[in-house]
N, C-alpha and C positions, 0 to 999 in steps of 0.2 A: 477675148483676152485683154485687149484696148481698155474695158470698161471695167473689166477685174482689176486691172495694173492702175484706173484713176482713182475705183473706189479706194483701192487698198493703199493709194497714195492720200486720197480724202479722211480714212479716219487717222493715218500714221499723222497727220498735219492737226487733228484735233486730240488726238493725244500728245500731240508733243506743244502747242501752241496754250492752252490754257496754263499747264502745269507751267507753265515756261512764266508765262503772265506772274502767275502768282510770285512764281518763287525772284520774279525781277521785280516783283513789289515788296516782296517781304526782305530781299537783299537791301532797297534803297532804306527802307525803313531802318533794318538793323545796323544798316553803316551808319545811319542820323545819332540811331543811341550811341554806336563801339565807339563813336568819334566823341558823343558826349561824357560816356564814361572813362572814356581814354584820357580825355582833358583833366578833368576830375579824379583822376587815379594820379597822372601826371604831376595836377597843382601836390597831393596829399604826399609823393614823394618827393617832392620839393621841400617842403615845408618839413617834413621827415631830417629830409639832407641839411637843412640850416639848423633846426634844430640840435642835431649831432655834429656840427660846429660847432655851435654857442658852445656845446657843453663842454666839447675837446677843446677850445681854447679857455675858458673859466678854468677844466683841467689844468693846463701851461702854466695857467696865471698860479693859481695855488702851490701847484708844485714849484714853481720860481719863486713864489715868499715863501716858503719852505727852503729855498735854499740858499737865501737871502738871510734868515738866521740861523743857518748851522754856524757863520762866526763867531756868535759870545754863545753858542751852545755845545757844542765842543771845543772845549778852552781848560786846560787844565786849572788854571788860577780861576777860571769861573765855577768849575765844579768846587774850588776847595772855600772858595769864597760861600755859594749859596749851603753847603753839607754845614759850614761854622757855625756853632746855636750861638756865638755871639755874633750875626753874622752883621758885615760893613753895608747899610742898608746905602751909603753914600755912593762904597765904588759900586755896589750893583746897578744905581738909578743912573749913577756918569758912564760907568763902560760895557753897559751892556742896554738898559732901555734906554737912553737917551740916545745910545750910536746908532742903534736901531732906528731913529727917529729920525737922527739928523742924515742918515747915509740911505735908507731905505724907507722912508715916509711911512713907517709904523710911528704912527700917532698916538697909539694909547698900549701899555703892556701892563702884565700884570703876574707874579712871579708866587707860585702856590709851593710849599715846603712841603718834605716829603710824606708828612699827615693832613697832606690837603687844606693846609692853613692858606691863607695871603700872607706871605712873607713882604711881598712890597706890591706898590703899586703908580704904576705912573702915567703921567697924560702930559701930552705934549705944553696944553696951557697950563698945566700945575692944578687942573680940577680931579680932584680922584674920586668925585662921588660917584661918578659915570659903573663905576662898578656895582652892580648889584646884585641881591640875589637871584631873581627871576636871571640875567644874565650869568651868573656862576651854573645855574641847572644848567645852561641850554650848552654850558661849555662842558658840565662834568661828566659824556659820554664821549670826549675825543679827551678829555686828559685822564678818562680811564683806560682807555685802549693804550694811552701812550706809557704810562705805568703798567701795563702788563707786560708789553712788548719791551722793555727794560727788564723787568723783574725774568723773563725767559732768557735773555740775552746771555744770561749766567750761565756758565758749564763748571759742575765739581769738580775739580783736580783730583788725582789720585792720594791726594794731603790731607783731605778734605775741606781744601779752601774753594773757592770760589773764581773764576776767573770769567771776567767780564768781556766777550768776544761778540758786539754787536755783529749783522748780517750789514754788507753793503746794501745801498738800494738807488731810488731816485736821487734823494739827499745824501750823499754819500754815506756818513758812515751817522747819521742822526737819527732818533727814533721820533717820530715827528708825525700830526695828523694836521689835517685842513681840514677848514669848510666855511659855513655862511653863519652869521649870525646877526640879527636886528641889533641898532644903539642909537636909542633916540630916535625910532623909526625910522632909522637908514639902515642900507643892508650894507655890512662889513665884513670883509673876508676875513679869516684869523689863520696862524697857524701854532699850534702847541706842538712844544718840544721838549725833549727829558735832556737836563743836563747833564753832561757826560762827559767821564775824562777822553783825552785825548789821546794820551798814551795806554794802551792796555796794561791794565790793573789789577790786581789779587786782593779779594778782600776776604775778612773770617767768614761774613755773613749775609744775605743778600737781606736789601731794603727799598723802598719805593723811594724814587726819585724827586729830585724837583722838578717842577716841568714850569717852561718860561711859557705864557701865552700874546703875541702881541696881534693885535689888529691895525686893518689897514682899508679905510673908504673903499666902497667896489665904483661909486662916485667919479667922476674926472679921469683922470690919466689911467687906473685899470680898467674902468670901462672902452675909454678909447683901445686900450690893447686890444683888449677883450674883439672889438669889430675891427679891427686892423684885422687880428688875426684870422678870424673867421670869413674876412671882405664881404660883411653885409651893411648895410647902411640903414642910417634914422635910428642909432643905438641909441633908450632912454631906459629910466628905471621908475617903473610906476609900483604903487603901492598894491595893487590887487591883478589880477588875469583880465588879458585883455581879447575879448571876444568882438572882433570885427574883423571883414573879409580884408585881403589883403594886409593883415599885419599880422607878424608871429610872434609868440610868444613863449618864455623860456622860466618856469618858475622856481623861484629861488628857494631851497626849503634849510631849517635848521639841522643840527646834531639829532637834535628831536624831532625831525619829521614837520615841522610847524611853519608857514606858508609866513615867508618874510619879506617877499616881494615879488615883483616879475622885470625880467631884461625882456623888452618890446623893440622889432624892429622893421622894417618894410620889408615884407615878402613879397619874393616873386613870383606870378602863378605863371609858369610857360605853357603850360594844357589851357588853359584859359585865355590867353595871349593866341595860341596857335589858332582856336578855334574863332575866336573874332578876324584872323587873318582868311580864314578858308571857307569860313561859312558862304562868301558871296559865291565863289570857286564852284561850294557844292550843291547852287541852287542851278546854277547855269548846266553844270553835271546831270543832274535831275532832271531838266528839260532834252539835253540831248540823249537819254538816258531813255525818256520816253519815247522821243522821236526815232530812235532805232529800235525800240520794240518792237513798233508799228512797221518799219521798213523790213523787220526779220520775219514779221509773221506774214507778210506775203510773199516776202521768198523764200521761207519754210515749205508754202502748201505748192511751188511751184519744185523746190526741191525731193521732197518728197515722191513725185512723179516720177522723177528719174531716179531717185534709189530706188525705187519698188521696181524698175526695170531693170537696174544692174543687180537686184539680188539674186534673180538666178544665175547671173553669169559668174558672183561670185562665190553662189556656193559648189556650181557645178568646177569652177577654179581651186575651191577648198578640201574638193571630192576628188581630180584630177590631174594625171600627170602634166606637165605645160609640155612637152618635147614631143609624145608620143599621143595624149589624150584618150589615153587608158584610162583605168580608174589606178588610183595612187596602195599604199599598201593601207594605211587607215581603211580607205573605204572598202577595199576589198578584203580584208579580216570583216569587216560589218559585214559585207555582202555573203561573203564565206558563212558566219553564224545564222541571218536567215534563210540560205539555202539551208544547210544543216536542219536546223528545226522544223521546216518543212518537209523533209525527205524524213524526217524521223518520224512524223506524222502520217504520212504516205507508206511508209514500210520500205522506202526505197534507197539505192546505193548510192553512191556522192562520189566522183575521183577529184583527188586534188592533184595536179602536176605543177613540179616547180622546174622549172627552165633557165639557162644560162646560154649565155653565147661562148662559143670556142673560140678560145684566143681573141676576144676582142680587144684585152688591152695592145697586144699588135696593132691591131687598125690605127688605132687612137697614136701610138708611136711611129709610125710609118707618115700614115696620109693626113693624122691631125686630126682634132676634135670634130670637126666641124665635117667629115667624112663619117666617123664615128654616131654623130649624130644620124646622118642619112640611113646609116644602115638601122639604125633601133626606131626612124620613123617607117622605114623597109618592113623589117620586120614584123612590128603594132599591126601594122595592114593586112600584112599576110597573115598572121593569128585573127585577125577579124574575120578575114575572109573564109577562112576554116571551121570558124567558131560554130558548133553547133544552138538554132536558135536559143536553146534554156542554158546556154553554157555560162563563164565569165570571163574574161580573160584583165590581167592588170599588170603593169611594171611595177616590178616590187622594189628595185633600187636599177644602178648604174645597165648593167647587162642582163639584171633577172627579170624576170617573166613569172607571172602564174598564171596557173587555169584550173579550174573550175569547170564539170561537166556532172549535171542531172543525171538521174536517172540510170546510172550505169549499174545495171544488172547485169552484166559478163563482159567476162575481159576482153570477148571479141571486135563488139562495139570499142570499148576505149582501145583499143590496136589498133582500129582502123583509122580512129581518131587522129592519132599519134602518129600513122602511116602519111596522111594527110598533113600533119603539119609538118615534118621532114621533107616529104616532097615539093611544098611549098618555099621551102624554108632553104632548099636546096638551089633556086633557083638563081643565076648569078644577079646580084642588085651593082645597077650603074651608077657611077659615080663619075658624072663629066663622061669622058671616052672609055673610062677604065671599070673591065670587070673585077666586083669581088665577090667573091660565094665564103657566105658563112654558113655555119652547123650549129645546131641544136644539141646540151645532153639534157636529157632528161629524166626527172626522176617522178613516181607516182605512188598514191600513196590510197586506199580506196575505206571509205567508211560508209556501215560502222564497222566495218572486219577492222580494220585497222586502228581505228579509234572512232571517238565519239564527238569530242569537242574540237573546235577551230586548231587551238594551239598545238595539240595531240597531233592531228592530222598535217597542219604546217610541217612540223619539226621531222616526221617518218618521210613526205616527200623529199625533203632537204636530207636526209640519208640519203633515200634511195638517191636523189639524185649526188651526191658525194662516192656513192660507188658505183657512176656511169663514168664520171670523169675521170674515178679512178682505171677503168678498165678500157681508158683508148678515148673516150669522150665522142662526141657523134652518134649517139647511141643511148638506150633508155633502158632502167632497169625499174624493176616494180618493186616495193617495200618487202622485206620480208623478215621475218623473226631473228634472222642470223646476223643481218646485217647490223641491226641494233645492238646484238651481242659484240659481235664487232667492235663496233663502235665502242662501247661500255670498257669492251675488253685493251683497247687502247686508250682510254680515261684512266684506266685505271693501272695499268703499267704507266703511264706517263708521270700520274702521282706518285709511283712506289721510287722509281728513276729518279724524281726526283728527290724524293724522302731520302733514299740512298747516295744521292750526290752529297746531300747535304750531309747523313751521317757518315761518308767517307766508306762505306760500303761496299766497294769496286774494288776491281782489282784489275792488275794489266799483264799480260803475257806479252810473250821477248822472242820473236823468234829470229835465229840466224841466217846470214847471208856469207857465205864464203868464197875466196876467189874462185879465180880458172881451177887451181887445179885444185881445189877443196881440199887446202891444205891452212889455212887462215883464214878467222869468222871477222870479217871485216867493217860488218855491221849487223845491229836486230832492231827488228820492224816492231815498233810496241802496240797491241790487240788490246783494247778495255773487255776484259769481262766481267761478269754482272752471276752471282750465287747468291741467289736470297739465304734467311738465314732457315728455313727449313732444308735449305739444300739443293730449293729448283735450280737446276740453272736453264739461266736464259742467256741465247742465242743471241751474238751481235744480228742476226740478218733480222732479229725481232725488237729490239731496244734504239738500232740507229734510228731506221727510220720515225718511229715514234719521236724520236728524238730531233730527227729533221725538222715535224711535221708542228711541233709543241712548241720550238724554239729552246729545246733544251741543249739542244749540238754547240751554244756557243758554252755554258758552263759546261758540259763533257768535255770538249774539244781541251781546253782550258788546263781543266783538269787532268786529262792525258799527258798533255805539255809538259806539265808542272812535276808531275809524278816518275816519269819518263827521263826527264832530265835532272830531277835527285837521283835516282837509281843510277845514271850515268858513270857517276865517280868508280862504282863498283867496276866495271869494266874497262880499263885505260887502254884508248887507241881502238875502243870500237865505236862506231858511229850509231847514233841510237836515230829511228825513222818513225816518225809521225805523220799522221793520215789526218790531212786537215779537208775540212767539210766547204763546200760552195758558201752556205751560209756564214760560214766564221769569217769570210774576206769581206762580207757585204758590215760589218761589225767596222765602225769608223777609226777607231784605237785598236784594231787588230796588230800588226806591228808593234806598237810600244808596249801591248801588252806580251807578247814572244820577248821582246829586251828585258821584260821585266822579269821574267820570269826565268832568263838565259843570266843575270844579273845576282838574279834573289839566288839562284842554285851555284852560283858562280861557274859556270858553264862554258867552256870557250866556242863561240858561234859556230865554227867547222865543224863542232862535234854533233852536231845537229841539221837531220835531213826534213824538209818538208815534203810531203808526197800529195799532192795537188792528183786528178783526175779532168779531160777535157770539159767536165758540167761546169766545171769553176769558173770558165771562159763563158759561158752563155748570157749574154743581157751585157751586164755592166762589165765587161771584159778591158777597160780601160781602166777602171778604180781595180782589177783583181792584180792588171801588168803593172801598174804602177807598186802596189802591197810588195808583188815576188821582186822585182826588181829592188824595193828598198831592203829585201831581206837579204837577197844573192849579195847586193851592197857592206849589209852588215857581216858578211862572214858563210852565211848560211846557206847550205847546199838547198836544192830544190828538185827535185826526181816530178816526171811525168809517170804516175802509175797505166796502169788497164791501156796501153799504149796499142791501138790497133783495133781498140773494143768500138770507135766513132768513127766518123766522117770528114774530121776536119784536121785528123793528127797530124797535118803535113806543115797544114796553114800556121799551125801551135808553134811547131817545131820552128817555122822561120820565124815568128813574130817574139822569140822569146829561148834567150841559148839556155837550155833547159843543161843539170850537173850530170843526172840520171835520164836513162830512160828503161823502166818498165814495161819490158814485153808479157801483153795478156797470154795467163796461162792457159787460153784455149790453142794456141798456136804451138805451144811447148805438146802438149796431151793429144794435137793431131798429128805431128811428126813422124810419131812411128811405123815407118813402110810406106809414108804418105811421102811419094818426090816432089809434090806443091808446096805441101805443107813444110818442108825440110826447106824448098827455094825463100818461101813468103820469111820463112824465119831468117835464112841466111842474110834476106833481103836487109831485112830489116838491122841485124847485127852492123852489117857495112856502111847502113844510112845511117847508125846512129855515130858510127866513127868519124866517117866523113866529117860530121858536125861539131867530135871532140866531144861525147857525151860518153859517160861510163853506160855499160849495156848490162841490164840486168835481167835474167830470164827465172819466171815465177811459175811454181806449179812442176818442181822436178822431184820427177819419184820413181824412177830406176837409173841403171849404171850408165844403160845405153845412152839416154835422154844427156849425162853427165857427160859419156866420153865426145858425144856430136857438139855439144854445146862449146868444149874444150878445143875438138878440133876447127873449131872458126872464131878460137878466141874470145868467146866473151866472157867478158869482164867478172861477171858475178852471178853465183847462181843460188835460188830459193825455193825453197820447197822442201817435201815431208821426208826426202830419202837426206838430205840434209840433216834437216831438224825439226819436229813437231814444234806450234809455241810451247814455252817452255813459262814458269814461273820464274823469279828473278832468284830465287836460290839454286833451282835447279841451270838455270843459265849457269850462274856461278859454276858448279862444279862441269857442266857438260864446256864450257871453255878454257876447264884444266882439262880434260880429258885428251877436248881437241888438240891442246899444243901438245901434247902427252903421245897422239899418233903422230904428229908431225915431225916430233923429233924423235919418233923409232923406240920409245917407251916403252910403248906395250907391247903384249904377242902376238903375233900374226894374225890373221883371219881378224883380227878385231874389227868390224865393220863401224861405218858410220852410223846404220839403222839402229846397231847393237846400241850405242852410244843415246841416241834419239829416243828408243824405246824407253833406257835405263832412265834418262829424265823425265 
């Protein structure tokens, strides 16, 4: 095994030690390029970045001489000066290009009349040749845009005139273009603009504008803006592109598209910069880079040796429980599917059993996990021990168990089986000084009679064993056809229950409780029953529990409440009694939910009993006395039913001053001629007085039963000679009836049966 476990560590060390090589050469190689294209990606969005500077501050600059002559270009006296065909070519040159000049270093302007003439033309030294034609084209695509955008500014009146309503914008209220233009092979910025009155105006007719155009050096003081604004440095102005590293460049074009110069200035390259910083960095990197290759690849083939040894232990870890060192449920579904196909191939039977511990969350609550633990590694050992050789056995979760047993061609074998691990299983396991004896239920399930495949056969032992525990638990049942039905057959009441909660589908009966001398209904117990709409009806003894079992007892519960205590109103000064569920208490807003719903029916809290039963006390009986206690608090009666049906009714009784107590109607139904039976009940009548508890005895259906019950005083009596439940209409009239005998109404012989049947 030693030389298996080196080899298989020898080639895991050459398969992983070459590829390893490589790809740590191919890594150092391709971080040499990513760093070099990095740098180089870097420099080019650098240069990107200055570039869309330059451009946004030349922007700035443009539109700030743009707004620098909206003065003499919206100017009333300046529109009426340049529209005049005799127009004053003096005041135009003094107060509008010369101001220009002197105020805002527009050095040369030049003033085109609304047919595209030169109406004037000025230059700072008094030279106006400067203006040419080649210079007029490069200008007459921004002082055509700027005569459009005028000629649209117009909207018709409803007159048919005209009324001149420019759009605000950058230049406030000016129609105005920029841009570059060569003079005398220098590049000069210009802006044209349409002159325009200042005050909005009506005219007959729309006509193209004058438009002023002045230029101004991109030279000296706007170049300086120009790399102020942008904060690049070495700004100059060369005549053509300039192609050399580290300098950028920004080219200037006209109206026309036409290459009038370039803004050059020192670029920074930070990719370029970095990488002369780290190159040294990543040569030294590279040699230590090497030298741990080397130092990994021989403790690679040393590691390697030891994983090849710990991989059994963690696959047989990945296959097995850690607590018990069974196999886990993964591996035992695998093991389960090749037993299976094997026996299918043999012709031969397979039992699956699924196993539980009884009551071991007890242990776990009592002695503590770590108790708990002992017994399920108790356990594991004893199923091993039992285990027939071809068998399997696996902990399938917290307390369950499976097995697995070949070969089984009659059920006597798997009896004996099973006889075998009970008696095993029986045996008390020590824990420190202290015995405890746990029990086994179990369920079986046997293929191919019962199925074929893994999951089939899981899911039928898991019945069977659900109706072992159902039946007392300690004890094993074997799958069989009914119990599925079963099963299905509560799947499927459970959805109809609740399809019907939800469509309001229920219904509740009312039945009465009258005093001693049943002569006043003093309260009625409210019964949910349940009439499909074909008619079935179903049995509470067949809906609660399902209803337990699914968690639907807290929406029924709920719903009783609610129903129970609308119908209230109908009957003033009877106390209406609800039969609340163990489950409903363990519900954390139990209480606020009862307020709410004693709130929503506007209900006064007396008028409402709760009927608890001693299961409601089992487990969390601290969270159930605290529930009853804030309810007795709110107002609200609280009756112990089925009183005498447990073991612990005593302990109840002092741990909790109960309003009611409900005498089980098996004690009423053995009385008659029975002298025990007549003591146990009297008994109890006196215990419950002593305590100051109204006594109420259930399950009364003859006279006699009425007149013994009267003569020891108790309090309240229930049952069918009384009154059947009753539906809430028939309640209604059977509580006229009642006062109806009470006060000597009716005719004689009118019994209470008569009354009971007739509703």
């Amino acid at each position: 095994m030693n030389r298996s476990i080196k080899n298989s560590g020898g080639q895991i060390a050459s398969a992983i030690i070459f590829p390893m090589l490589i790809v740590v050469l191919t890594s150092v190689l391709g971080i040499f390029a990513l760093l070099n294209w990095s740098a180089h990606l870097s420099d080019e969005t650098a240069e990107d970045s200055q570039h869309k500077l330059v451009a946004g501050a030349l922007q700035l600059t443009r539109n700030y001489i743009a707004k620098q002559q909206t003065g003499v270009v919206i100017w009333d006296e300046a529109y009426r000066a340049v529209d005049d065909p005799a127009a004053n070519r003096v005041w135009i040159r003094n107060n509008m290009m010369n101001w220009l000049s002197r105020n805002h270093g527009f050095n040369r302007s030049v003033l085109f009349g609304s047919d595209f003439e030169v109406a004037s033309v000025f230059a700072h030294d008094d030279n106006t040749e400067w203006l040419n034609p080649a210079l007029v084209d490069e200008l007459q695509p921004a002082i055509a845009k700027v005569r459009a955008q005028y000629i649209n500014s117009f909207q018709k009146t409803p007159s048919g005139l005209f009324s001149f309503m420019p759009k605000g914008g950058e230049t406030h209220l000016s129609i105005a273009e920029t841009g570059k233009v060569s003079l005398y092979g220098e590049p000069h910025l210009f802006t044209a603009a349409a002159v325009v009155p200042q005050i909005q105006s009506v005219f007959a007719s729309r006509k193209p504008p004058a438009v002023l155009v002045s230029l101004i050096p991109l030279r000296g003081q706007k170049l300086n803006n120009i790399s102020s604004m942008s904060r690049l440095a070495g700004f100059v102005l060369a005549p053509d592109q300039v192609e050399r590293d580290g300098v950028g460049a920004y080219q200037l074009k006209s109206p026309r598209g036409n290459n009038i110069g370039v803004i050059a200035w020192q670029a920074s390259q930070p990719g370029t910069q970095m990488l002369q910083r780290i190159n040294p960095f990543l040569a030294v990197a590279a040699m230590i880079i090497a030298a741990v290759v080397i130092a990994v690849t021989v403790f690679t083939r040393q590691m390697t040796r030891r994983l090849a040894r710990s991989e059994a232990k963690a696959v047989h870890s990945a296959q097995h429980d850690a607590l018990s060192g069974l196999p886990n449920r993964s591996s035992f579904q695998a093991m389960l599917t090749r037993v299976l196909e094997e026996s299918a191939q043999k012709g031969t039977s397979t039992a699956v059993v699924y196993m539980d511990l009884d009551h071991f969350k007890d242990i776990n609550d009592t002695l503590g996990h770590s108790a708990g633990d002992k017994v399920i590694v108790a356990v594991a050992n004893r199923l091993k021990h039992v285990l027939p050789d071809n068998g399997i056995v696996a902990r399938i979760s917290g307390d369950e168990f499976a097995m697995v047993i070949s070969d089984c061609d009659n059920d006597e074998w798997l009896e004996y089986i099973l006889d075998q691990v009970q008696d095993e299983i029986s045996r008390p396991v020590m824990i420190g000084r202290r015995e405890l004896f746990a029990s086994l239920s179990m369920g079986a399930a046997i293929g191919p009679k019962d199925g074929k495949n893994p999951d089939e056969l899981l899911r039928k032992a898991d019945i069977a064993l659900y109706d072992a525990k159902a039946n007392g638990r300690n004890r094993r049942s074997f799958f069989e056809p009914t119990m599925e039905q079963h099963v299905q057959s509560k799947d499927k009441m459970s959805r109809e229950l609740r399809l019907a909660l939800r469509n309001d589908e229920l219904d509740l009966a009312y039945q009465p409780l009258s005093d001693t001398d049943a002569k006043k209904i003093v309260s009625v117990e409210a019964l949910a029953r349940w009439t499909k709409d074909d008619g079935t009806v179903v049995p509470p003894s067949q809906f609660i529990p399902v209803a337990e079992e699914t968690g639907l007892i807290n929406d029924l519960g709920i719903w009783v409440l609610n129903k129970a205590c609308a119908r209230a109103h109908d009957w003033p000064g009877v106390v209406v009694s609800v039969n609340v569920s163990p489950n409903q208490f363990k519900h954390p807003r139990f209480v606020e939910k009862v307020m709410a719903i004693l709130a929503a029916n506007n209900l006064p809290p007396e008028r409402l009993e709760i009927e608890v039963t001693e299961s409601v006390f089992a487990g969390r009986d601290d969270t159930v006395l605290n529930a009853l206690r804030r309810l007795k608090g709110l107002g609200v009666k609280v009756a112990l039913d089925d009183f005498g049906s447990g073991y612990s009714s005593l302990s109840y009784l002092r741990r909790f001053p109960f309003d009611t107590l409900k005498i089980d109607r098996d004690f009423v139904s053995d009385m008659n001629g029975n002298p025990e039976a007549e003591a146990i009940l009297v008994s109890i009548i006196q215990l419950g007085k002593a305590l100051g508890m109204t006594i109420v005895a259930e399950g009364i259906e003859t006279i006699d039963q009425i007149r013994f019950l009267q003569a020891h005083d108790c309090h309240r009596m229930q049952g069918y000679f009384i009154s059947r439940p009753l539906t809430s209409t028939a309640l209604s009239q059977f509580l006229e009836n009642f006062q109806a005998i009470a006060a000597g109404e009716l005719p004689d012989g009118f019994e209470l049966q008569a009354q009971s049947a007739k509703g």
